[in-house]
C-alpha positions as CSV (number, residue, x, y, z in Angstrom):
1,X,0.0,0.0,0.0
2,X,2.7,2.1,0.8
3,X,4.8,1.3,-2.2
4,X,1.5,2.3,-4.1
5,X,1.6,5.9,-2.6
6,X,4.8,6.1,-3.2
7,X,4.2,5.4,-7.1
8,X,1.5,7.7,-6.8
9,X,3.0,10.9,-5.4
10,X,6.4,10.2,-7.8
11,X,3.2,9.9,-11.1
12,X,1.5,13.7,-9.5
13,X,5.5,15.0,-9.7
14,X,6.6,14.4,-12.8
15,X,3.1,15.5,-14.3
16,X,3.8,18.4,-12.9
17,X,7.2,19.0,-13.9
18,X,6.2,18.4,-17.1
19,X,3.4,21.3,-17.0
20,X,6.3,23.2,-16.0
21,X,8.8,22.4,-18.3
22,X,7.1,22.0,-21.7
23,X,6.1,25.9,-21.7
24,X,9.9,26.6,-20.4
25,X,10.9,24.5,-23.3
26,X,9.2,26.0,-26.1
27,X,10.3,29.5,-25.0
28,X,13.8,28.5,-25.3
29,X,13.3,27.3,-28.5
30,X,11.5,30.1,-29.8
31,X,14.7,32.6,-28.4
32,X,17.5,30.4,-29.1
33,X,17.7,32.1,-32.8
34,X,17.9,35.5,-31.1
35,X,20.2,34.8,-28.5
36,X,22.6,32.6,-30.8
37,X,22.7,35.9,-32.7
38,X,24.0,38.2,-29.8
39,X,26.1,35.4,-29.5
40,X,27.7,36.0,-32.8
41,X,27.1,39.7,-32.5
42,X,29.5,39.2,-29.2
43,X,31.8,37.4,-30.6
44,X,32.5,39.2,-33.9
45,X,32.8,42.1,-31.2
46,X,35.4,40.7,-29.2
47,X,37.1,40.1,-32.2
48,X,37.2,43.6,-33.0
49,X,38.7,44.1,-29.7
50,X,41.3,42.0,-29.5
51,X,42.5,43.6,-32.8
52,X,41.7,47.5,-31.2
53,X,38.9,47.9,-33.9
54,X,37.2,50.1,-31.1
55,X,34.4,52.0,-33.3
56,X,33.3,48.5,-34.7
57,X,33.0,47.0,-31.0
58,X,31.2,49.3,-29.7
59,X,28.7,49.3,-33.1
60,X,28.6,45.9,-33.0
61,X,27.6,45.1,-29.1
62,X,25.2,48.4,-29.7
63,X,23.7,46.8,-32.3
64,X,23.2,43.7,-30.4
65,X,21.3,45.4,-27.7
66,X,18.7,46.8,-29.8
67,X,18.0,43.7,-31.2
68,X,17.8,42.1,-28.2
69,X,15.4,44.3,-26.8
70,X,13.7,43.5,-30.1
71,X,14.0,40.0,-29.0
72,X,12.3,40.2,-26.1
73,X,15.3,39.6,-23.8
74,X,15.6,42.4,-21.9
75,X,16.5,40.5,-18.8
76,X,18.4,38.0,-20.5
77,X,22.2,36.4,-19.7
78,X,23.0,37.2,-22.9
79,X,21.9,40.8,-22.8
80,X,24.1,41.1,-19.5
81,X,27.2,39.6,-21.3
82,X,26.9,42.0,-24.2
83,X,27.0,44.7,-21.3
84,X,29.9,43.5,-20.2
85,X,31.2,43.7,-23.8
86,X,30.6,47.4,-23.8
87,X,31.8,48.4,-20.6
88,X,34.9,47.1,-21.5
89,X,35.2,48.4,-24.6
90,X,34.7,52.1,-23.3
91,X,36.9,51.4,-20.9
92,X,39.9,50.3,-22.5
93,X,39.0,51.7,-25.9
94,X,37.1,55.1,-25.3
95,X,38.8,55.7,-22.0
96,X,35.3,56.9,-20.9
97,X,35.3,55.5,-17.1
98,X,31.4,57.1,-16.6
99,X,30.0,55.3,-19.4
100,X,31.9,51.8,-18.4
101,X,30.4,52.4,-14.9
102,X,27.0,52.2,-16.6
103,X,27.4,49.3,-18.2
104,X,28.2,47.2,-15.8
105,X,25.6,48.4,-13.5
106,X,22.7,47.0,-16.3
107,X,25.0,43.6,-16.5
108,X,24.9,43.3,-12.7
109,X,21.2,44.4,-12.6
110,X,20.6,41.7,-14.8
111,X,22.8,38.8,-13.8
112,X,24.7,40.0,-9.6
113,X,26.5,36.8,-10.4
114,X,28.0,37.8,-14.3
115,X,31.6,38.3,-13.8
116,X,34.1,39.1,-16.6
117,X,34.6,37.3,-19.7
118,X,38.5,35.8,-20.1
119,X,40.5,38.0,-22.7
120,X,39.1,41.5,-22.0
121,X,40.4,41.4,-18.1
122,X,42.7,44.2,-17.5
123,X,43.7,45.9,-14.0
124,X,41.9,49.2,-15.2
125,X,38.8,46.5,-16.5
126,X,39.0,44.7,-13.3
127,X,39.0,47.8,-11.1
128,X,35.8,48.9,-12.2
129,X,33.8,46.0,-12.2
130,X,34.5,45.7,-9.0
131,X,33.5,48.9,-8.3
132,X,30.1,48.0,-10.0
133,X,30.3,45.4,-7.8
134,X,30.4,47.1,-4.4
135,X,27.4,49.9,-5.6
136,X,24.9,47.0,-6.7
137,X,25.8,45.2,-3.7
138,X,26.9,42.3,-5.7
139,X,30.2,41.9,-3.2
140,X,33.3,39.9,-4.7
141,X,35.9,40.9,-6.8
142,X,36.1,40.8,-10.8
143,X,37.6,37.5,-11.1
144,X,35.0,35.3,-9.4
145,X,35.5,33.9,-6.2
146,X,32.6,34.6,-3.6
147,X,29.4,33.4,-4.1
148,X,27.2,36.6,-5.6
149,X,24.7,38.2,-3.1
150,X,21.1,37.4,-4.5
151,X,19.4,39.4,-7.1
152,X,17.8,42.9,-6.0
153,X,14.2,43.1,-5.1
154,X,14.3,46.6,-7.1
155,X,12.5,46.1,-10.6
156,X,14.9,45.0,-13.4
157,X,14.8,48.1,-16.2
158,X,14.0,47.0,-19.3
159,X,15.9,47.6,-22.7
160,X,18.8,48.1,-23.8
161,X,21.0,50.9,-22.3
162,X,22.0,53.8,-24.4
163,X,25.0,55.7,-25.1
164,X,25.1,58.4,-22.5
165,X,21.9,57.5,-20.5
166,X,23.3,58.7,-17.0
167,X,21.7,57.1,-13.5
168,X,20.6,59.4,-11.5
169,X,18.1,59.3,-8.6
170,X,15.1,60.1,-10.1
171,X,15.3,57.2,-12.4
172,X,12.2,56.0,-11.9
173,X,10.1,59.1,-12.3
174,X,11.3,59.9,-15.7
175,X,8.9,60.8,-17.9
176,X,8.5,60.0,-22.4
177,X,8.3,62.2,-24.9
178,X,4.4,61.8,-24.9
179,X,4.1,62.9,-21.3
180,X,6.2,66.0,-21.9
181,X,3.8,67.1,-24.4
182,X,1.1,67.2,-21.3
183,X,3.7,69.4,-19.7
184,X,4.8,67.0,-17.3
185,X,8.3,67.8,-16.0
186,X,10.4,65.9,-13.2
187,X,12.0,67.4,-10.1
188,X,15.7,67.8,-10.6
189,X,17.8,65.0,-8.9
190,X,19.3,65.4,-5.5
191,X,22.9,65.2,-6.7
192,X,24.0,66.0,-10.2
193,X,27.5,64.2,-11.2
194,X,28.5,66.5,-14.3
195,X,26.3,67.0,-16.9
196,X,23.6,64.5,-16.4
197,X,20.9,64.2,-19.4
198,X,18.0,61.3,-18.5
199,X,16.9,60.4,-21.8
200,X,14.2,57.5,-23.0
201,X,14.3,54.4,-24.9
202,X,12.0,55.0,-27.5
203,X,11.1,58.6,-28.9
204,X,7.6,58.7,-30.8
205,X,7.9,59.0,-34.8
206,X,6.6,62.0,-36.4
207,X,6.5,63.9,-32.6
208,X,8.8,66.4,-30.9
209,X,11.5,65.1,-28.7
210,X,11.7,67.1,-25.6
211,X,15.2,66.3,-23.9
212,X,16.6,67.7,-20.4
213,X,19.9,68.4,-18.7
214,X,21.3,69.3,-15.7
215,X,24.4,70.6,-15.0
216,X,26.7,70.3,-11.6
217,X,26.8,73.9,-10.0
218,X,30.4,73.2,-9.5
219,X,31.4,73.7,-13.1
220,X,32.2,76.7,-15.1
221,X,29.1,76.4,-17.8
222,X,27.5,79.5,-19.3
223,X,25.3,77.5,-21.6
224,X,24.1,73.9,-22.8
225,X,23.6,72.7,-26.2
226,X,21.7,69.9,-27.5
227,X,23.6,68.5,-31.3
228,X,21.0,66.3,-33.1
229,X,21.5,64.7,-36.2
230,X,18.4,64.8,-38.8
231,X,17.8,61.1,-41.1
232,X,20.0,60.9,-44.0
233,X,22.7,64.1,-42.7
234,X,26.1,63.6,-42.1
235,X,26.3,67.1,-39.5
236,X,24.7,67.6,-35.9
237,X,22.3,70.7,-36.2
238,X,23.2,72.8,-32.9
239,X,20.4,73.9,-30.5
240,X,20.8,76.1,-27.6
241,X,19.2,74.7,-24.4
242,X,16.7,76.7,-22.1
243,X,16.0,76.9,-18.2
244,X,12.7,75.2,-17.8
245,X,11.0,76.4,-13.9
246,X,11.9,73.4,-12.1
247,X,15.4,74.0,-12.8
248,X,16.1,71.7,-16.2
249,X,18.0,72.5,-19.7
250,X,15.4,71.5,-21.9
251,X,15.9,71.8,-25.6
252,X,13.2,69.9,-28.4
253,X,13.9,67.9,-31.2
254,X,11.4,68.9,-34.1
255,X,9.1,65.8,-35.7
256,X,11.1,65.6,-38.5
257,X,14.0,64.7,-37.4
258,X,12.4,62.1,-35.3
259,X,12.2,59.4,-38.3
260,X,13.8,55.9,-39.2
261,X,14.9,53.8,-37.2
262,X,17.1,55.6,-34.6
263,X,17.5,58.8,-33.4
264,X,21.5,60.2,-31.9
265,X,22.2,62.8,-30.4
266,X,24.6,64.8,-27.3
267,X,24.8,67.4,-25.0
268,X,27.9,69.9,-24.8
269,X,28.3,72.6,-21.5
270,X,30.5,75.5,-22.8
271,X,31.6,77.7,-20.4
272,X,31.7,81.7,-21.4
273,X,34.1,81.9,-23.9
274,X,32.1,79.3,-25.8
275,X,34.5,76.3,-25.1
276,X,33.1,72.8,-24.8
277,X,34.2,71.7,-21.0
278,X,31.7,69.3,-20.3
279,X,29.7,67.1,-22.3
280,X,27.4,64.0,-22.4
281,X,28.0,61.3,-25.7
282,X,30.0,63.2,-28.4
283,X,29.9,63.3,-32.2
284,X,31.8,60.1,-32.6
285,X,30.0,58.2,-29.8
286,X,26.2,59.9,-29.6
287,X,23.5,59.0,-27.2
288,X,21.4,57.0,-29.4
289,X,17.3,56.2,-28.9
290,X,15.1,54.0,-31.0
291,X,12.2,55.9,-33.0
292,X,8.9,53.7,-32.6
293,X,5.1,54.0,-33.7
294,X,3.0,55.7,-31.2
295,X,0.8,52.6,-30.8
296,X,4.0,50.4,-30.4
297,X,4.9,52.4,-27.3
298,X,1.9,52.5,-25.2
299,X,1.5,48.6,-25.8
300,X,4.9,48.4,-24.3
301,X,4.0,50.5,-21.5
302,X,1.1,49.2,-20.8
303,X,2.7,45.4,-20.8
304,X,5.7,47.1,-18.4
305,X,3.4,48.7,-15.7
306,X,1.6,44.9,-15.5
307,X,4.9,42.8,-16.0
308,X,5.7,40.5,-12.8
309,X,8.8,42.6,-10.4
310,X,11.1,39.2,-11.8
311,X,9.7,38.0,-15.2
312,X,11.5,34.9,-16.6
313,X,12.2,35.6,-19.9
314,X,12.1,31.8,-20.9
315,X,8.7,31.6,-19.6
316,X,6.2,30.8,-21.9
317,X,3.9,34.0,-22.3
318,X,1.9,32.9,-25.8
319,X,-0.9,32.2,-23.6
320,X,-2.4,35.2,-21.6
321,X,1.2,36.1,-21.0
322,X,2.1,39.3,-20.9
323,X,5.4,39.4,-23.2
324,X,5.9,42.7,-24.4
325,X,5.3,42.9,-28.0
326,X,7.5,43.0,-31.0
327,X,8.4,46.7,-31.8
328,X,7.3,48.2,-35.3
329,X,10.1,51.0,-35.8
330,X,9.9,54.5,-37.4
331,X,8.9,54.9,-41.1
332,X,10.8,51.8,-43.4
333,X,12.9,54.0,-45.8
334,X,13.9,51.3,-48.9
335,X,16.4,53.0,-49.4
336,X,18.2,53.0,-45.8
337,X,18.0,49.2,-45.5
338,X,20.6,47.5,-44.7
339,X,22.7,50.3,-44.4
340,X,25.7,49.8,-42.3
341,X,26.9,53.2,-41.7
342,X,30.2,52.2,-40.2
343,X,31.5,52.0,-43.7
344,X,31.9,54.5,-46.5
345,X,33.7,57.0,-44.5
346,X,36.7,58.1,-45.5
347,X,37.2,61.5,-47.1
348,X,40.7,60.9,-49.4
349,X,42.2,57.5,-50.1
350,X,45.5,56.9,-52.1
351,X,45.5,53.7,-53.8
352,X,48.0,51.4,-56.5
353,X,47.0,48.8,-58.6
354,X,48.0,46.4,-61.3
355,X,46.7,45.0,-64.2
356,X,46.6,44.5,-68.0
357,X,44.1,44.9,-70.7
358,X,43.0,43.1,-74.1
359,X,41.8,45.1,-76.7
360,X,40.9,46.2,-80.7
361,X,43.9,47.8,-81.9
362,X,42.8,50.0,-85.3
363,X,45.1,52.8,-85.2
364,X,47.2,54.1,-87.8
365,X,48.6,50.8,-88.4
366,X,52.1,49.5,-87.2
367,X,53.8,52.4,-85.1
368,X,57.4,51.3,-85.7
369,X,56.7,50.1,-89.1
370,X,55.6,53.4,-90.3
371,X,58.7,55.1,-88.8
372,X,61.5,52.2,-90.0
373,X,63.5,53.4,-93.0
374,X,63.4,51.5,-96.5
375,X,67.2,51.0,-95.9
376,X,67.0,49.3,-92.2
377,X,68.1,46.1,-93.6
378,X,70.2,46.8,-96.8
379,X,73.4,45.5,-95.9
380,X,72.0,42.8,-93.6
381,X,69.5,41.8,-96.1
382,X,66.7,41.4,-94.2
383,X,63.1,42.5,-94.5
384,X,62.6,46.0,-94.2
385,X,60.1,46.9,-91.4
386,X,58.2,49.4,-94.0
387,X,57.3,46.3,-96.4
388,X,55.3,44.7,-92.9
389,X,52.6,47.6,-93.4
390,X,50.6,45.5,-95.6
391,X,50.6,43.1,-93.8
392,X,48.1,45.3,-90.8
393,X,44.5,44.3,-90.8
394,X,42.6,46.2,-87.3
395,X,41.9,43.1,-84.5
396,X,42.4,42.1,-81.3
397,X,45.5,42.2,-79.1
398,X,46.7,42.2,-76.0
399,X,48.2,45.3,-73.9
400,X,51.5,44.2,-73.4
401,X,53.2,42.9,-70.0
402,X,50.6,44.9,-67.7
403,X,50.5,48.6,-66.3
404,X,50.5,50.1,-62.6
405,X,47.5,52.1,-61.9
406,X,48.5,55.1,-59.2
407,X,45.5,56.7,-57.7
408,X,44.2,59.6,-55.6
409,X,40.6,60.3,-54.7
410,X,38.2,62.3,-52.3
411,X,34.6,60.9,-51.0
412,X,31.8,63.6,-51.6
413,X,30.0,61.2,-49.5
414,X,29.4,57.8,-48.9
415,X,27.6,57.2,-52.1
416,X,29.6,59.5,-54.5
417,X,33.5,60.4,-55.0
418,X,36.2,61.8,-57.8
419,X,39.5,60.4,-57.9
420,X,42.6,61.0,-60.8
421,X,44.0,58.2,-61.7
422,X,47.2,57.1,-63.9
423,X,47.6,54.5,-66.1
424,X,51.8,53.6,-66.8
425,X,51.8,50.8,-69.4
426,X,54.6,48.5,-70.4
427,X,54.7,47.0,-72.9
428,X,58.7,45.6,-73.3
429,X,61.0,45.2,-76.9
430,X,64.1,44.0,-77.5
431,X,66.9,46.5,-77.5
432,X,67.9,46.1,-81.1
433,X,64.4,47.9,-82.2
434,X,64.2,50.1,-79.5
435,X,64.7,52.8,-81.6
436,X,61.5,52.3,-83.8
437,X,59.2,50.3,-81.3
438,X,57.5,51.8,-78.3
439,X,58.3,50.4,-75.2
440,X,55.0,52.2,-73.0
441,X,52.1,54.4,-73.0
442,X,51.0,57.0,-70.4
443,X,47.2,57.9,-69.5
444,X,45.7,59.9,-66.9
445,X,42.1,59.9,-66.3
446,X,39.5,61.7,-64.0
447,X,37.0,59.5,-62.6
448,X,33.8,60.1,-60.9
449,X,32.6,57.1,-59.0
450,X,29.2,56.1,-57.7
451,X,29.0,53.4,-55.4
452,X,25.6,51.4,-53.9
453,X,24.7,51.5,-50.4
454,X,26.9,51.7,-47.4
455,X,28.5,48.3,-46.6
456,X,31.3,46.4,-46.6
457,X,31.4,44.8,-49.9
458,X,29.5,46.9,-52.3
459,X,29.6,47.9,-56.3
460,X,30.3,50.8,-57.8
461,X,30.8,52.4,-61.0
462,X,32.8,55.3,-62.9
463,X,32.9,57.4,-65.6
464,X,36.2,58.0,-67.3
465,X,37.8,61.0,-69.1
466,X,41.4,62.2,-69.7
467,X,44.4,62.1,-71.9
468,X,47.5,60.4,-72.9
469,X,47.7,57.0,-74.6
470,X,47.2,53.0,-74.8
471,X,48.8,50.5,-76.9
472,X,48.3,47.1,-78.0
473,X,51.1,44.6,-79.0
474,X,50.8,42.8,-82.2
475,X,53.7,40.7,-84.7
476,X,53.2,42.0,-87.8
477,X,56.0,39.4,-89.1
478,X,54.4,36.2,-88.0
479,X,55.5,33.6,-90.2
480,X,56.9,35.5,-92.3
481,X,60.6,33.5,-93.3
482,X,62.6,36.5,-92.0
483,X,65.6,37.3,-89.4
484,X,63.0,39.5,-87.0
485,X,60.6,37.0,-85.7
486,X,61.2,38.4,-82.2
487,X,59.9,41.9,-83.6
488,X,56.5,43.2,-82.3
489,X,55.0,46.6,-82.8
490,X,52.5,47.9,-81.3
491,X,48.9,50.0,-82.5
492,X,48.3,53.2,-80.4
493,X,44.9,54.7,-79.4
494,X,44.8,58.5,-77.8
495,X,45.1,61.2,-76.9
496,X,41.6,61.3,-75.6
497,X,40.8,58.7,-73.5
498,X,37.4,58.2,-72.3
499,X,35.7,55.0,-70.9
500,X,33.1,53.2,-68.7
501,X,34.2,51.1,-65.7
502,X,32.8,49.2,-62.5
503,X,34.0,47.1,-59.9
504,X,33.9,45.9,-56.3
505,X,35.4,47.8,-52.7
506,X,36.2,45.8,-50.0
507,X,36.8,47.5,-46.9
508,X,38.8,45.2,-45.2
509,X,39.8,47.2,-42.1
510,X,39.2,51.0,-41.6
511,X,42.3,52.4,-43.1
512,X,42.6,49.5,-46.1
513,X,40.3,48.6,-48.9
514,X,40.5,46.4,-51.6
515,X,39.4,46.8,-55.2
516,X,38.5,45.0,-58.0
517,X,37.4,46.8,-61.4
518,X,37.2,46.5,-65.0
519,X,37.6,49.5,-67.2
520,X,36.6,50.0,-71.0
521,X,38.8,52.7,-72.3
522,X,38.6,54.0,-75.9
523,X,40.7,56.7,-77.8
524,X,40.4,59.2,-80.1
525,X,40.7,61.1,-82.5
526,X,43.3,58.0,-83.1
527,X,40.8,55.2,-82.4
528,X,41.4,51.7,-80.3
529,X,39.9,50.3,-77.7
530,X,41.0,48.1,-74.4
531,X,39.2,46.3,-71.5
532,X,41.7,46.4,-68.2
533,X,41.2,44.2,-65.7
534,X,43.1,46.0,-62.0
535,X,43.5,45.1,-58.6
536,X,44.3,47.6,-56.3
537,X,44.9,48.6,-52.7
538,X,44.1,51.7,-51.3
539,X,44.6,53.4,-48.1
540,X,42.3,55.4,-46.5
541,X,42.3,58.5,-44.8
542,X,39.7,60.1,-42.7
């Protein structure tokens, strides 16, 4: 009987493990996609790190927290790791000790028991983290050791954190963009670090953005700029920032500039002489805040304000759950997809490259032919080069040995640049007829270049014009039973050279890119024509 109760209660227990589990378990399958991506994302990051590739680091692990908020893993390992990530990388990278700080107080709020991943430990790294350590309350020291104290009974916040989103005690009364349009306005924080700006997550599409500062009395500011930058501009647009009653800098973003996908932006304290000597993000590491529909962010603050204090995010929430729900960001510009704006940067490159060319060589005819006297070969008895002319019917033929392709260029902008480039040709003779045959040509063209959206790997293509010359190597004397069967000639085209060409830039670093193109070059008034095939490095400078 007893045995039989046994069975019974172990039958009841696994049943309901089971009803446990099987939700758990489809949760994690449903994620495991997203989180194998910031896995990658982290990965291709620390990459970038170990090489000092700081800017693509810090892209790449900001990247991955927007799509893991996307994700729906707010409160995710993996979104504390990434954290990590980032704090160490404006650490070591950025040397910006406030923004580190940050970071690692969103891992810890996450995980208390994350500690730092092997290869990005430093004594500056580990310093900090334990630092983080001792304000969340997490105890220990960076590498390991102690047992972590147990999670916070203080609400985890959810999303990503953005560049320059400063702590500050009045975190939790902050209001959005849509209450500031009922004139709702914060009290100013007890203590004020430097220039602290609480910003939101998401900004509203097609709304003003109002956005607040305050400023340490300590410091010698006269006045307090906000620098956005509009969709599609390159520049920050400046706006002076205005005392609000309570206290605040407060400066709005007009609704225009609130579009795509993203919205960046920074602060700068000048003091009187209209010197920057504070500031909060900066133009080559801006405060950044996704742009969302309107109905998009009060579903998500609806689901926050009824969202358990601990959610699980492996729980399974497809049935009454309460999940918040996938964003639908900004307006979709076709053209802006998949742009990766960390490419297409530069403003002058210098590049070399080689190559050689095959081509219709029409001419005049045989160059060295029509200059070789009647009496070359009168003693010798050989056949003079002048009798060969007949022999010249217009075909193809190749460019000779190769050429070196020297060039210099400047980016307009990331779709559109002009670059001059040369084109030295060799094309080789024995020394016995170096006195009728050409042994080069020399072109120089100017080239305005148009390349497809900002990546990588991309296409682009040119239009060509310039001056100078290209030849093309031919044997007039083939099989003819003479003494100059090592005699070619060659068929010039030029002096103006004008052409079509295209081709592929790799950038393989930030300073280096590779490029492949083919050129179609013809000449005139004296007309031939040649396809050259180049490969090139270039170096870039910004």
């Amino acid at each position: 009987m007893i045995r039989s109760q046994h069975i019974a209660l172990l039958s009841v227990s696994l049943a309901c493990a089971g009803a446990v589990l099987l939700p758990a378990g489809r949760a994690v399958a449903q994620d495991q996609a997203a989180v194998d991506k910031l896995v990658q994302m982290n990965k291709k990051a620390l990459g970038d790190y170990d090489t000092l590739e700081w800017d693509a680091a810090k892209r790449t692990l900001l990247d991955a927290l927007v799509a893991g908020k996307k994700a729906g893993l707010d409160n995710h390992p993996v979104m504390a790791r990434t954290y990590v990530h980032l704090a160490a990388v404006y650490l070591t990278g950025f040397k910006d000790r406030a923004k580190a700080m940050q970071s690692f107080a969103r891992a810890l709020e996450i995980d208390p028991a994350i500690q730092l991943s092997k290869g990005i430990e430093t004594s500056e790294v580990n310093a900090a983290f334990a630092e983080a350590q001792r304000k969340a309350g997490g105890g220990g020291s960076a590498g390991g050791g102690d047992a972590a104290s147990p999670p916070s009974s203080k609400r985890r916040r959810k999303g990503p954190v953005m560049e320059g989103d400063t702590p500050s005690p009045d975190r939790a009364h902050r209001k959005s963009s849509s209450d500031d349009d009922d004139g709702g306005e914060p009290d100013l924080p007890a203590h004020i670090s430097a220039l602290d700006c609480p910003t939101p997550d998401e900004a509203i599409i097609d709304k003003p953005l109002v956005l607040r500062c305050a400023v340490a009395p300590s410091l010698p500011v006269a006045s307090v700029y906000l620098l956005y930058r509009a969709p599609g501009k390159e520049d920050y647009t400046e706006v002076a920032m205005t005392k609000t009653p309570k206290g605040w800098l407060q400066a709005k973003v007009p609704k225009k500039a609130v579009d795509g996908k993203s919205f960046q932006f920074y602060f700068e304290g000048r003091n009187a002489d209209g010197k920057a000597v504070v500031a909060n993000g900066g133009a080559d590491s801006p405060n950044i805040v996704l742009v969302v529909e309107e109905e998009s962010k009060h579903e998500v603050s609806k689901s926050k304000s009824g969202a358990e204090e601990d959610e699980n995010p492996l729980e399974d929430q497809s049935e009454g759950g309460s999940r918040s729900p996938r964003l639908h960001l900004g307006h979709i510009d076709k053209a802006r997809e998949g742009l990766d704006t960390r490419f297409g940067k530069r403003k002058w490159w210098i590049g070399l490259g080689v190559g050689s060319g095959y081509g219709y060589a029409k001419g005049n005819g045989f160059e060295a032919v029509n200059k070789s006297p009647e009496t070359t070969c009168a003693k010798s008895g050989c056949t003079p080069f002048h009798l060969l002319q007949t022999e010249f019917l217009p075909g193809l033929a190749w460019a000779g040995l190769g050429h070196l392709a020297p060039e210099v260029g400047y980016q307009l902008n990331p779709d559109m640049a002009l670059s001059l480039e040369g084109r030295l040709q060799w094309t080789g003779q024995p020394a016995k007829y170096a006195q009728f045959a050409a042994k080069g040509a020399i072109g120089v063209l100017g080239k305005l270049i148009l390349f497809t959206k900002q990546s990588q790997l991309r296409f682009f293509g040119s239009a060509m014009l310039g001056g100078g010359q290209f030849r093309l190597v031919v044997y007039p004397d083939a099989g003819q039973p003479n003494d100059n069967t090592d005699f070619k000639d060659t068929v010039v085209g030029g002096f103006v050279l004008a052409g079509l060409g295209g081709g592929l830039n790799y950038e393989a670093t930030k300073a280096v890119s590779l490029v492949v193109e083919v050129n179609a070059l013809a000449g005139l008034p004296v007309f031939s024509a040649v396809v050259d095939l180049n490969l090139a490095l270039q170096i870039n400078i910004y």
